[in-house]
Backbone bond lengths (Angstrom), bond angles and torsions (degrees), N, CA, C in turn:
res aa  C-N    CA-C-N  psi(-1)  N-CA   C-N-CA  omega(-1)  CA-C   N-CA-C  phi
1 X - - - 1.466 - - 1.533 107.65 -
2 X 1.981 108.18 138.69 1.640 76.53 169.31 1.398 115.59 -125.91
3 X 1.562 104.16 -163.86 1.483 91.32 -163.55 1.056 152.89 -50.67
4 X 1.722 112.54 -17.07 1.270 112.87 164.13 1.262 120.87 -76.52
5 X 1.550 105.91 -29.44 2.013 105.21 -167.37 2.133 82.09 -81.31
6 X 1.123 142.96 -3.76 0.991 106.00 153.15 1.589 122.77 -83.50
7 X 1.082 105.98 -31.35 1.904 99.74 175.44 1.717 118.21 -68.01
8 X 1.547 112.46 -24.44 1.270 110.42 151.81 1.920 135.69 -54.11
9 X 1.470 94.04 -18.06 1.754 96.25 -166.35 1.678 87.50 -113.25
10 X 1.228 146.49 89.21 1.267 126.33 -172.75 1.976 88.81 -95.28
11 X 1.210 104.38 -166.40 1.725 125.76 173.18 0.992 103.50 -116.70
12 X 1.689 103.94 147.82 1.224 119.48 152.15 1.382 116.28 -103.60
13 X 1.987 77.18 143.97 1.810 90.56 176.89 1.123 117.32 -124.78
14 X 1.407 128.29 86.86 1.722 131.61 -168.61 1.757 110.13 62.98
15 X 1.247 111.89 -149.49 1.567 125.00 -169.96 0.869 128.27 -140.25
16 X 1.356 147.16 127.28 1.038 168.24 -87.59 1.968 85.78 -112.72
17 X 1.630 107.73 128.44 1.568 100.98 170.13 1.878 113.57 -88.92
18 X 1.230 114.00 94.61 1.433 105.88 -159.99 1.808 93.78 -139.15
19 X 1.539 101.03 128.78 1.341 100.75 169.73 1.505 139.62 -10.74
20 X 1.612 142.22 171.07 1.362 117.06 -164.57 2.002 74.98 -108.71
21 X 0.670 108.24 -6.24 1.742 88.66 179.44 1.462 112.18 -104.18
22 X 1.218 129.42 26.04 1.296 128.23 -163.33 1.652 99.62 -121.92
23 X 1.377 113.66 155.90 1.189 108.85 -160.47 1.503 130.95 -105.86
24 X 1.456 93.49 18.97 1.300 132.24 -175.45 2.228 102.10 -128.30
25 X 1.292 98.94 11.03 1.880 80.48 171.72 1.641 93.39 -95.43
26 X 1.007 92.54 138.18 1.789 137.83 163.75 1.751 97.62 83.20
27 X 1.291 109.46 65.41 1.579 120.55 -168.01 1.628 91.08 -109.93
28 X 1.049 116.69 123.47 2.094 103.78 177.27 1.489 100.51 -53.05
29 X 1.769 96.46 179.46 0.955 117.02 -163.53 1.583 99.69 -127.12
30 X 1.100 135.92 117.80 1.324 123.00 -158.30 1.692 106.45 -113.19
31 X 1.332 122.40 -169.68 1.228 122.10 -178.17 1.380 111.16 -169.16
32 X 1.153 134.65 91.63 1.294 150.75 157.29 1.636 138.69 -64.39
33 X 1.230 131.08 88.23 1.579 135.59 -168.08 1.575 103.29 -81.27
34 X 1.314 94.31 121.53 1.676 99.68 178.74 1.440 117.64 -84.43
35 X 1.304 147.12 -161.98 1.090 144.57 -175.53 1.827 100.16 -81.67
36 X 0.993 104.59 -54.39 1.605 95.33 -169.59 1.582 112.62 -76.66
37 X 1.486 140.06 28.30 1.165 165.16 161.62 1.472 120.15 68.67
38 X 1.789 104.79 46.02 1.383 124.47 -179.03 1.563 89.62 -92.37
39 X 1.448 96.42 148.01 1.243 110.69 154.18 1.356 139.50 -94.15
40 X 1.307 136.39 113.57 1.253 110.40 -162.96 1.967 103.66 -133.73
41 X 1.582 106.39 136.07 1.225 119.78 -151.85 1.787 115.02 -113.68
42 X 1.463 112.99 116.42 1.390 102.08 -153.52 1.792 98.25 -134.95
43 X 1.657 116.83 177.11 1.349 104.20 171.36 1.106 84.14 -96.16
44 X 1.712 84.98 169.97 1.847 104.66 -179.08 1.813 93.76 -96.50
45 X 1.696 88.29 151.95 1.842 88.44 171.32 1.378 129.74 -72.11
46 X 1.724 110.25 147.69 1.075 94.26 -174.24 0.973 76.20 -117.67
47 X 2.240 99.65 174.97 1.433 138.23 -162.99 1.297 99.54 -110.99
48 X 1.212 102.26 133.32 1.682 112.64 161.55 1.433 132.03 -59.85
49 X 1.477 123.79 94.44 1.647 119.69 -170.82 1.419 117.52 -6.72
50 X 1.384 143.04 138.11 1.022 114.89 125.28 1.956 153.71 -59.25
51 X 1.058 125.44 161.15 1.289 124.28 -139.56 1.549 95.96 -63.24
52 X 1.564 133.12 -44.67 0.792 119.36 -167.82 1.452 128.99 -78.75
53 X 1.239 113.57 11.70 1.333 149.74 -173.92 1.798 108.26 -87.59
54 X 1.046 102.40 -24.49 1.675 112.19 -174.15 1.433 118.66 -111.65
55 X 1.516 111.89 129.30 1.329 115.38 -166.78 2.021 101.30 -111.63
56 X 1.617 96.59 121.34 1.610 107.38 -146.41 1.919 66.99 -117.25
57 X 1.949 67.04 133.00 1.836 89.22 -171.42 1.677 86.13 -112.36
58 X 0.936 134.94 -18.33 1.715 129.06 -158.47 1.176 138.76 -164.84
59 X 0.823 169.33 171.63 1.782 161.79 -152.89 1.579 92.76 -165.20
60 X 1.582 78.52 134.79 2.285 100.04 179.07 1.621 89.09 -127.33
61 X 1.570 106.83 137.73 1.278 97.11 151.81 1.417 97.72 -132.56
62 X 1.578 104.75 134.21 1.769 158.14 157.20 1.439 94.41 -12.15
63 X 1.508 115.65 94.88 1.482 102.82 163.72 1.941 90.92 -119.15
64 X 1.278 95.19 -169.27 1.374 100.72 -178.32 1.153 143.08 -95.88
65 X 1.500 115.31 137.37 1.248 106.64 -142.67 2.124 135.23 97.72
66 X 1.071 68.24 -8.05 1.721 92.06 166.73 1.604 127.16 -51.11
67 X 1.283 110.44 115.21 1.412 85.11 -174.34 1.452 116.37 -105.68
68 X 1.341 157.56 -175.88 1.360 132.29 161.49 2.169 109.59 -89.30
69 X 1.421 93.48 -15.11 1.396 80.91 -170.25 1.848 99.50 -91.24
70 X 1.108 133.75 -6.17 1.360 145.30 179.17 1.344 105.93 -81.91
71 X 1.286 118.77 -39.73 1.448 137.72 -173.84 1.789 107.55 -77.64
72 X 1.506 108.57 -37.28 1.317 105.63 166.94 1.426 128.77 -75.54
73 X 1.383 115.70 -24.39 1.582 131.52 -170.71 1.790 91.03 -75.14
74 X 1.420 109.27 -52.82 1.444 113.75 176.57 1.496 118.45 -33.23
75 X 1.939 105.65 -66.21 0.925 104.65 -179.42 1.441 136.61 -81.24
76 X 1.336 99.53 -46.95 1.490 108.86 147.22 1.537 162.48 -49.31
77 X 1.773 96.42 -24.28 1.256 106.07 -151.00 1.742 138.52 61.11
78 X 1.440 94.39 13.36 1.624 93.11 -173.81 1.804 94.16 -156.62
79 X 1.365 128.34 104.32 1.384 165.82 134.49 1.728 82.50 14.26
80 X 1.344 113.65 -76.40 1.369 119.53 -170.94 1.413 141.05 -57.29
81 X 1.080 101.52 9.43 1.665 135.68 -159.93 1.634 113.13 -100.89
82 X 1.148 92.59 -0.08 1.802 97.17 -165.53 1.780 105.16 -59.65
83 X 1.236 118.64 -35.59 0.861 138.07 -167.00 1.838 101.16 -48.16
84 X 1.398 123.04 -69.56 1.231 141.05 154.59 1.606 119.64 0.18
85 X 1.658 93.00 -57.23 1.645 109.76 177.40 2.049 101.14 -48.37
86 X 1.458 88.78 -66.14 1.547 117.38 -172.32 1.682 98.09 -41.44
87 X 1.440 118.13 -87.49 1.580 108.75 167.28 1.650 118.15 -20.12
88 X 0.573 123.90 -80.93 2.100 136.46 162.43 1.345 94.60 -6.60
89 X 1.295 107.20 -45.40 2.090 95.56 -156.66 1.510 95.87 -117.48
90 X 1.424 132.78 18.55 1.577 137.45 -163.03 1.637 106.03 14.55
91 X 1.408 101.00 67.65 1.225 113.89 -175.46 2.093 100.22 -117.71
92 X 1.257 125.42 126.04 1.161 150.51 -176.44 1.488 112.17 -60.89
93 X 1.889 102.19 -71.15 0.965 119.00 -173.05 1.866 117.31 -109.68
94 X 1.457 92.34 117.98 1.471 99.04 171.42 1.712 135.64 -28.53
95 X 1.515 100.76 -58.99 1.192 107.31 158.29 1.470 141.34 -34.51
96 X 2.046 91.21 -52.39 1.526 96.31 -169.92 1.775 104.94 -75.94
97 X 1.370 120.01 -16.38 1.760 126.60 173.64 1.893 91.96 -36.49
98 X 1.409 105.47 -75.52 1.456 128.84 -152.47 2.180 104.16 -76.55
99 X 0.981 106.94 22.26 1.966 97.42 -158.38 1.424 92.61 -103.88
100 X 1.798 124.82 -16.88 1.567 97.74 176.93 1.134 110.29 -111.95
101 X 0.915 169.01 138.70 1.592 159.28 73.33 1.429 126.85 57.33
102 X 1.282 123.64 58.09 1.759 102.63 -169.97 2.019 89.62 141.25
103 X 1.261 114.17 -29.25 1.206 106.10 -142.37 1.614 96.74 -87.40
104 X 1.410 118.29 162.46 1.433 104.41 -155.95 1.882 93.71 -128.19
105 X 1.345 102.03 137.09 1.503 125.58 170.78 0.946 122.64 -123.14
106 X 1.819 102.67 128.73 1.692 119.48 175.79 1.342 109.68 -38.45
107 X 1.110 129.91 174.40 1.584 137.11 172.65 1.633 84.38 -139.37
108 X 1.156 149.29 152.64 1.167 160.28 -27.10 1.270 154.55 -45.89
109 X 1.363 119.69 -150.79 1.144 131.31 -176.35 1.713 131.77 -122.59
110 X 1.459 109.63 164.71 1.716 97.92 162.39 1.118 130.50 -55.45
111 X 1.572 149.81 110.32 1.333 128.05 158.55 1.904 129.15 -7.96
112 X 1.649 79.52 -46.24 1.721 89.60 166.01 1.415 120.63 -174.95
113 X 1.131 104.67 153.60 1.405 124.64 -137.43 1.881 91.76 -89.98
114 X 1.545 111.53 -48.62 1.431 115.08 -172.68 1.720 102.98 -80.13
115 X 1.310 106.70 165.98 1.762 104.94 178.67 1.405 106.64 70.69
116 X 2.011 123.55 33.09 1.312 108.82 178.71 1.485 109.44 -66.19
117 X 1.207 110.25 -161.97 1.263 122.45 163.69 1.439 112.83 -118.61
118 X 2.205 107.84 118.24 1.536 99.31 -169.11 1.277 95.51 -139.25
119 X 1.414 133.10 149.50 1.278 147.82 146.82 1.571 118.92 -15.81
């Protein structure tokens, strides 16, 4: 094998120790050997729910000045949650959630948080 198709196939080693509300708990734990025989240890990616997977409690529409972590405390009660919004709208990038003016986003969540879907 060579070196890249080995840094392409890394191992898993158990799961990620990460809060139960975080969107990365039970994300593997991977392990990648580089050429010079370091080890180097990363989470694996996760996938954004699909839509029907998410139970949408509310509709925001985007005025200005919006923030996503203000928007989560709102909805959530917890600052750190922004993420949630983002899943809701299978939206990637933070930014692009908040860039129009007017434009309106689901507010929920995953059905469930454990059993994501990860790389």
């Amino acid at each position: 094998m060579n070196e890249i198709a080995k840094l392409l196939a890394p191992i898993t080693q158990g799961t990620a120790d990460f809060p139960p509300d975080s969107r990365y708990n039970g994300a593997p734990l991977k392990v990648a050997t580089l050429p010079d025989g370091r080890e180097v240890r990363y989470v694996g990616r996760r996938f954004i729910p699909s839509a029907e997977r998410i139970e949408v409690s509310g509709v925001h529409t985007v005025q200005g000045g919006d923030r996503l972590d203000l928007m989560a405390a709102r909805y959530f009660g917890d600052p750190t949650q922004g993420w949630k919004i983002l899943d809701a709208n299978q939206v990637l990038n933070p930014r692009r959630a908040l860039s129009e003016t007017g434009s309106r986003l689901a507010i929920g969540q995953a059905l469930t948080i454990a059993g994501q879907s990860f790389e």
